[in-house]
C-alpha positions in Angstrom: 0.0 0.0 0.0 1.4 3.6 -1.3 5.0 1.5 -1.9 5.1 0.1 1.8 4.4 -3.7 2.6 2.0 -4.4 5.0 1.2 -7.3 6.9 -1.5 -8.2 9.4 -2.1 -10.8 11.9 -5.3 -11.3 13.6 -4.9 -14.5 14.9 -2.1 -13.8 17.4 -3.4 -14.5 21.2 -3.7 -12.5 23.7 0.1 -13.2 25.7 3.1 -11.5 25.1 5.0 -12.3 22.0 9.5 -12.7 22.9 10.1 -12.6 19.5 9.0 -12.4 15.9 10.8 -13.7 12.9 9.6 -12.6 9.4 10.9 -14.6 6.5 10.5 -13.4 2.7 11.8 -14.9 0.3 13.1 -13.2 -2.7 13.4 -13.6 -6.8 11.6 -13.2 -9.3 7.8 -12.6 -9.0 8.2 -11.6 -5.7 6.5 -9.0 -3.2 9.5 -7.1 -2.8 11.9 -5.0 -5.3 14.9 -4.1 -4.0 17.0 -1.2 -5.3 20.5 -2.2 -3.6 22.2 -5.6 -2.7 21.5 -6.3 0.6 24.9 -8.0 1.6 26.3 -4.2 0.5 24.2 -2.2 2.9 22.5 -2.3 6.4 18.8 -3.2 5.6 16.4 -1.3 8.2 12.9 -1.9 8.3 10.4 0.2 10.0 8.1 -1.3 12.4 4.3 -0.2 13.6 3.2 -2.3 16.1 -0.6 -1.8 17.5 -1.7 -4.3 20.1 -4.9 -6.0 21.1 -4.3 -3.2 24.5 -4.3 -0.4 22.6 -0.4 0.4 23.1 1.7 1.5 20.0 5.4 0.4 19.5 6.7 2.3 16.7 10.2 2.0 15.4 13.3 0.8 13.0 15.0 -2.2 13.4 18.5 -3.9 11.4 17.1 -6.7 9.1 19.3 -9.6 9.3 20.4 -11.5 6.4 21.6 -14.4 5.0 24.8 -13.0 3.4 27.9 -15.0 3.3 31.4 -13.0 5.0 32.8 -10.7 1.8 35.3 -7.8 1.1 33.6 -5.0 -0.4 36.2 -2.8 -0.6 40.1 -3.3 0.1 42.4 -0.7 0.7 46.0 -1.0 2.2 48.6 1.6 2.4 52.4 1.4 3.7 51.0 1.7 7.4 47.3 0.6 7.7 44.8 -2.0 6.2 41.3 -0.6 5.8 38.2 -3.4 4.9 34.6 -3.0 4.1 33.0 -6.4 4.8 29.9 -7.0 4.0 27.1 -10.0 5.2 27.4 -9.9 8.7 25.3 -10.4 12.0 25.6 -9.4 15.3 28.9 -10.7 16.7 32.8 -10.0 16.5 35.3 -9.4 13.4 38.7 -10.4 14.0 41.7 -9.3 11.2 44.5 -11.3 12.0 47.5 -11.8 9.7 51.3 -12.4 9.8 51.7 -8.8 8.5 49.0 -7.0 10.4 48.5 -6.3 13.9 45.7 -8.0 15.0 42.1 -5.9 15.5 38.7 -6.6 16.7 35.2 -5.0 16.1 32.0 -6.1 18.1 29.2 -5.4 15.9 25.6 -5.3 17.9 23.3 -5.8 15.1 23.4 -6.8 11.3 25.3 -4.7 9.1 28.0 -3.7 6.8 31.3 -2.9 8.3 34.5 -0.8 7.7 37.8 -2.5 9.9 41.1 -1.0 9.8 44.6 -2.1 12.1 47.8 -1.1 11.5 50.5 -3.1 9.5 53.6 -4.4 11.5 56.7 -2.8 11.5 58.4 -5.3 9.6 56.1 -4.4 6.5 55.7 -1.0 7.2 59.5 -1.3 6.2 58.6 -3.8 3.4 56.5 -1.4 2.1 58.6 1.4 1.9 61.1 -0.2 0.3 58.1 -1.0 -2.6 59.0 -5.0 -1.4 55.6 -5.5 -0.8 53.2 -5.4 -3.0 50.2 -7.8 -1.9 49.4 -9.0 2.2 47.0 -12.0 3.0 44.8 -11.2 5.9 42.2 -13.5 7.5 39.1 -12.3 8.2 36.7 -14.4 11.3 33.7 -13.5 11.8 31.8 -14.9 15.3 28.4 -14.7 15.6 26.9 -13.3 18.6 24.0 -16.4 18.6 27.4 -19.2 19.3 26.7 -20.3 16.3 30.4 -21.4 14.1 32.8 -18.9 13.3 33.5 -18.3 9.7 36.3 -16.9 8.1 38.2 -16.0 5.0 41.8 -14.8 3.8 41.8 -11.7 1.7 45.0 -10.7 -0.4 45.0 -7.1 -0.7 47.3 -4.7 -2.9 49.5 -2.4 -1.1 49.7 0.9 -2.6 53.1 2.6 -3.1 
């Protein structure tokens, strides 16, 4: 309705509700169009709630998704390592490498993410010498829910 989905439930009884999980599924012929990737962005969604009471609970939320951990963007210089990443939950980010110092983010909801650390001293050197031109990174991601870590190593381009 007026470019907003809408959804009603009149069968919900009269208790309170913990939580409430909302799957859509996607593709062709389906009830939503999406104008941006949503591995690339954090997805919001605004929320109207009216209970049987007559309280209101208005608000946005972070959409979760099922993304897989990716790199959107990559970007090292001859003292720090900056990453975008891309399809993850609540939980932590660790960058960890042989060449890196390692850094942590704790992210407390779904979302896109920039991560930077500094490189060590030994390619800090490396690189100003133009002797290094690519670093592997790994990227972990830990979930908040305990579910299993994932991770991935990245090779990024150093820029001279």
């Amino acid at each position: 309705v007026d470019g907003q989905l809408i959804e009603t439930f009149d069968n919900i009884p009269d208790a309170p509700i913990a939580s409430f999980d909302l799957t859509i599924n996607g593709g062709k012929g389906s009830i939503l169009v999406l104008a941006d990737d949503l591995c690339t962005v954090t997805p919001t969604a605004e929320v109207q709630a009216d209970g049987q009471n007559g309280k209101v609970a208005d608000g946005s939320l972070v959409a979760s998704t099922p993304c897989t951990l990716r790199a959107l963007k990559r970007k090292a210089t001859h003292r720090r390592l900056k990453l975008r990443l891309g399809g993850l939950g609540p939980g932590k980010v660790i960058i960890d490498g042989s060449m890196v110092h390692r850094s942590s983010r704790v992210l407390k909801a779904a979302s896109v993410a920039t991560v930077r650390t500094k490189l060590s001293l030994k390619a800090q050197r490396l690189a100003r010498q133009h002797r290094l031109r690519r670093l592997g990174v790994r990227v972990t991601f830990q979930p908040a829910d305990g579910s299993a870590a994932r991770g991935k190593t990245y090779h990024v381009r150093v820029k001279q």
